[in-house]
C-alpha positions as YAML, in Angstrom:
chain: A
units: angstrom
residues:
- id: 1
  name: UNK
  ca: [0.00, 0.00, 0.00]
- id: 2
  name: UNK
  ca: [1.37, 2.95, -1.21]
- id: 3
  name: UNK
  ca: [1.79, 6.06, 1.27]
- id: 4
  name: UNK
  ca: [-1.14, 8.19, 1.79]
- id: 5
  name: UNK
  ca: [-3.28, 10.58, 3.50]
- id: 6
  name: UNK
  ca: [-6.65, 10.16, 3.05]
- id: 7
  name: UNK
  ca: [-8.91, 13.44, 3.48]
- id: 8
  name: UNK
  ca: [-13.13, 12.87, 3.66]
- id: 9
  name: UNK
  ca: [-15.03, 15.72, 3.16]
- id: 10
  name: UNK
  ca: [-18.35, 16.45, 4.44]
- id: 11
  name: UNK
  ca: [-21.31, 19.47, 4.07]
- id: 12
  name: UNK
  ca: [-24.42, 19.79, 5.32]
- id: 13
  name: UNK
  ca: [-27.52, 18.80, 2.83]
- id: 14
  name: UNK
  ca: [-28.92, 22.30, 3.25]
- id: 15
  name: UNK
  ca: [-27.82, 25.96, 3.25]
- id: 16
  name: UNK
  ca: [-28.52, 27.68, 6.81]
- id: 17
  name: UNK
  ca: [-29.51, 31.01, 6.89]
- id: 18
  name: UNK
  ca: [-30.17, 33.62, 10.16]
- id: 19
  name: UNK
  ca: [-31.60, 36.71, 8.11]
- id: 20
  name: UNK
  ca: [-29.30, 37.92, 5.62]
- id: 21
  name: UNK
  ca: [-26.46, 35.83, 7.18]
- id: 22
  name: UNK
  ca: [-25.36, 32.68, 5.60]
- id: 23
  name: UNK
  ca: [-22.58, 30.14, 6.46]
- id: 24
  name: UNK
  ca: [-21.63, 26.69, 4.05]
- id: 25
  name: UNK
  ca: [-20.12, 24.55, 6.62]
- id: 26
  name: UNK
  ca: [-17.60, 21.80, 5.79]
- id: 27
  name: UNK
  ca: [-16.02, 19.40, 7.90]
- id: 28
  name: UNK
  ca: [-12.48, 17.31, 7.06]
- id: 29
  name: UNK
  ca: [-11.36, 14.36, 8.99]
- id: 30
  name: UNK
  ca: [-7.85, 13.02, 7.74]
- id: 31
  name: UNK
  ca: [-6.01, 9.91, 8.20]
- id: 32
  name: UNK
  ca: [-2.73, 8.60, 7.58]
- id: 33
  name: UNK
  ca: [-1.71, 5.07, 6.68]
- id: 34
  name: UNK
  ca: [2.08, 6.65, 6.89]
- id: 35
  name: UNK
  ca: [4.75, 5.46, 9.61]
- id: 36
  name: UNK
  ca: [5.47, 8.22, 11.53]
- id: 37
  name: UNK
  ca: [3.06, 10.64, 10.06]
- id: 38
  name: UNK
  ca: [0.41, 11.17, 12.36]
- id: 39
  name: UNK
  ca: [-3.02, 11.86, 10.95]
- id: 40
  name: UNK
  ca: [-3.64, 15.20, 13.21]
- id: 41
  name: UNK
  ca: [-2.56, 17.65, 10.53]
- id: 42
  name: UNK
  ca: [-4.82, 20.49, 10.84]
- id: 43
  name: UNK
  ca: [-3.09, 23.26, 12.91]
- id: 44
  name: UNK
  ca: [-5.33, 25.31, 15.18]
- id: 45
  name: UNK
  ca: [-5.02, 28.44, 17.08]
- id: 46
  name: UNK
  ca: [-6.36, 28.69, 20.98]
- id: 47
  name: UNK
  ca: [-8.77, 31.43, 21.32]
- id: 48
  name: UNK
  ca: [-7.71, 34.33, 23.53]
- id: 49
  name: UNK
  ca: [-9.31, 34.55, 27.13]
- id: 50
  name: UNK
  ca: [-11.95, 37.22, 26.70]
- id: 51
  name: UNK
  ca: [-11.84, 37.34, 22.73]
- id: 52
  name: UNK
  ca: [-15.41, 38.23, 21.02]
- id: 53
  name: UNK
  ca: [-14.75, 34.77, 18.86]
- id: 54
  name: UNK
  ca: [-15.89, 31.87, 20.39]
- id: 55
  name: UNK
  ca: [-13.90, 28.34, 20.01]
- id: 56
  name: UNK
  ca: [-10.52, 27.71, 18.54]
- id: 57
  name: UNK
  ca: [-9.70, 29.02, 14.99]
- id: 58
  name: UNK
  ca: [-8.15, 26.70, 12.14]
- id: 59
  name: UNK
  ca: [-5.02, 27.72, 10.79]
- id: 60
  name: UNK
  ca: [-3.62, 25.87, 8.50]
- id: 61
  name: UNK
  ca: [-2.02, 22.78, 7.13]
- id: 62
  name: UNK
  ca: [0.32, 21.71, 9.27]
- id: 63
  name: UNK
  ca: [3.88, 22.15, 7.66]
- id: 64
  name: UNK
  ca: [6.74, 19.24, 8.54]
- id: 65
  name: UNK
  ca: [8.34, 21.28, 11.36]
- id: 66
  name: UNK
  ca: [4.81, 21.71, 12.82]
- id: 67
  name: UNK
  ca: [4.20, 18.41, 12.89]
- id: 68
  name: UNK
  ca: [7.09, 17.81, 15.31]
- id: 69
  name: UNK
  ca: [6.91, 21.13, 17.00]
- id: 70
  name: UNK
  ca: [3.32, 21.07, 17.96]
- id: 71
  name: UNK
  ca: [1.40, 19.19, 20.03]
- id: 72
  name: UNK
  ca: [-1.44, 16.89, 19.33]
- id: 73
  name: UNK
  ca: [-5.26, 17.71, 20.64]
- id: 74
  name: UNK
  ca: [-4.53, 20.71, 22.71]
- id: 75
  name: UNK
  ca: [-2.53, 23.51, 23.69]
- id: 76
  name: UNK
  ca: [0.21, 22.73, 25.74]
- id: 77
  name: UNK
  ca: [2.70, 24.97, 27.96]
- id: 78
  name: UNK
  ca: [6.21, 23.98, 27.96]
- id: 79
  name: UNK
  ca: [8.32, 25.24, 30.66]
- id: 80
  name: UNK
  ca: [7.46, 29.07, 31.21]
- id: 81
  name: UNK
  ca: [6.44, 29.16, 27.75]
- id: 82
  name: UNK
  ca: [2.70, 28.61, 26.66]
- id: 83
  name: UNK
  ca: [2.12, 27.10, 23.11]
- id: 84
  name: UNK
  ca: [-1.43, 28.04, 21.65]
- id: 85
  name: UNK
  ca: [-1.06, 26.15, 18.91]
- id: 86
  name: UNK
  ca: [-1.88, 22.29, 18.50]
- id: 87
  name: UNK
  ca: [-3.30, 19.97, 15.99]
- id: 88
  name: UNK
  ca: [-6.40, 18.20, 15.27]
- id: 89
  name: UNK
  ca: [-7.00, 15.49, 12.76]
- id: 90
  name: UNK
  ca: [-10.75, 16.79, 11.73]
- id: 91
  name: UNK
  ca: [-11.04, 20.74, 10.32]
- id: 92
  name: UNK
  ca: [-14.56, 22.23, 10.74]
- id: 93
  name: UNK
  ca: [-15.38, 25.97, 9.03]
- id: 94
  name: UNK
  ca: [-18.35, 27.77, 8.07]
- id: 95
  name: UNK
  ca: [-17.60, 29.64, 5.04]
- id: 96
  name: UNK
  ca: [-19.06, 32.51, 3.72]
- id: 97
  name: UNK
  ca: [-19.77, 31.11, 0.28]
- id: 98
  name: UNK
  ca: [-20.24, 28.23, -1.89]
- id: 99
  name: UNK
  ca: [-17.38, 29.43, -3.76]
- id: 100
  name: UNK
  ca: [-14.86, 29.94, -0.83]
- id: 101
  name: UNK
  ca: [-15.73, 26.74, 0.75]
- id: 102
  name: UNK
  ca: [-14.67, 25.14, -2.76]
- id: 103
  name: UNK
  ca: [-11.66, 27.36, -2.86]
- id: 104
  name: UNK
  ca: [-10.59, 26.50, 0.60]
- id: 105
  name: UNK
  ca: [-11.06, 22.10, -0.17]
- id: 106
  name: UNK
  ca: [-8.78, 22.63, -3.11]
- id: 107
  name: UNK
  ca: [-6.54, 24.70, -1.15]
- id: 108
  name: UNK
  ca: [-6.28, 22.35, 1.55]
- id: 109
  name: UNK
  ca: [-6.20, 19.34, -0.78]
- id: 110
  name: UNK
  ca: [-2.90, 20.44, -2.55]
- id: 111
  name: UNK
  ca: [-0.99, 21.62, 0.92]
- id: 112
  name: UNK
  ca: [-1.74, 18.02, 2.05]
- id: 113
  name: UNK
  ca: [-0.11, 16.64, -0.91]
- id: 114
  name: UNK
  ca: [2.82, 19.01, 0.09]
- id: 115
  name: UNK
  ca: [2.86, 17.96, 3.74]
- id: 116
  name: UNK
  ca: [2.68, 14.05, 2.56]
- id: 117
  name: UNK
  ca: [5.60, 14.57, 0.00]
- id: 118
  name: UNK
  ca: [8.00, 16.85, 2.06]
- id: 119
  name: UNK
  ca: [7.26, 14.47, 4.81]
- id: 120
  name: UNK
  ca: [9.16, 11.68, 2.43]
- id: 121
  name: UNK
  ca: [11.84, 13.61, 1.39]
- id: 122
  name: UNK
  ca: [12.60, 14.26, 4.87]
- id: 123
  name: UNK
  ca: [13.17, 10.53, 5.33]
- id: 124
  name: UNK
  ca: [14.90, 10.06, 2.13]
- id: 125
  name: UNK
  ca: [18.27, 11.74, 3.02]
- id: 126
  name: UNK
  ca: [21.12, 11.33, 1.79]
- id: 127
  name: UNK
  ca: [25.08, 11.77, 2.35]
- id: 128
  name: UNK
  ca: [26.07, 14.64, 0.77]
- id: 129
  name: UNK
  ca: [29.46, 15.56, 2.48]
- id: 130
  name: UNK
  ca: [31.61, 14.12, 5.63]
- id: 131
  name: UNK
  ca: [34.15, 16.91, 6.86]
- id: 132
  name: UNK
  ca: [36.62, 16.31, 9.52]
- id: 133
  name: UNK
  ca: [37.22, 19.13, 11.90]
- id: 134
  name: UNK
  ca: [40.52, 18.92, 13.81]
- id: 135
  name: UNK
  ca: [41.31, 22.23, 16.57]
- id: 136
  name: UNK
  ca: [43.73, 24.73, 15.01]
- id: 137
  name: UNK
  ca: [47.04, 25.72, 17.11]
...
């Protein structure tokens, strides 16, 4: 089996309105059948104490280093040092449009394929020079 992220998309079967106000949902749950690639690869950002926004924000893909820098499910604090971002393997946003929500899929779909292959080529290094360093008198 060849290896792969999987992505499954999901929308609602109906638009939802509030008066003039109306949000096209979409939900993404990823997986990975990759060894060492975990399938939590949506970055999200803690929401501030006391922010008007309610709930964590999505951010982005996750990029290689954030997949080893961040942690998985929830914020964490390391040290003195509070990290507000984590990842998540399922993405859920209410976009503003048909169009945007489209937009955003494709968007997501081709930084996943960048994740999955710069997440190869990280494994597949190779020797490219050996120097030996000797102190000076």
């Amino acid at each position: 089996m060849a290896d792969e992220i999987v992505l499954v998309r999901k929308e609602p079967t109906e638009t939802f309105s509030t008066s003039s106000q109306h949000s096209w949902a979409m939900e993404v749950e990823a997986t990975s059948n990759k060894a060492g690639l975990s399938s939590k690869i949506f970055v999200w950002h803690e929401n501030s104490p006391g922010s008007a926004y309610s709930g964590d924000r999505f951010s982005c893909v996750a990029s290689t280093q954030q997949m080893v820098d961040l942690p998985e499910d929830q914020p964490a604090d390391e040290g003195d040092e509070h990290i507000p971002f984590y990842r998540r393997s399922t993405l859920l946003v209410d976009c503003r449009s048909p169009e945007l929500r489209l937009e955003l899929w494709e968007k997501i779909k081709a930084d996943v394929e960048d994740l999955i292959t710069n997440w190869v080529a990280m494994e597949s290094m190779v020797e490219v020079e050996t120097v030996t360093i000797t102190p000076t008198t």
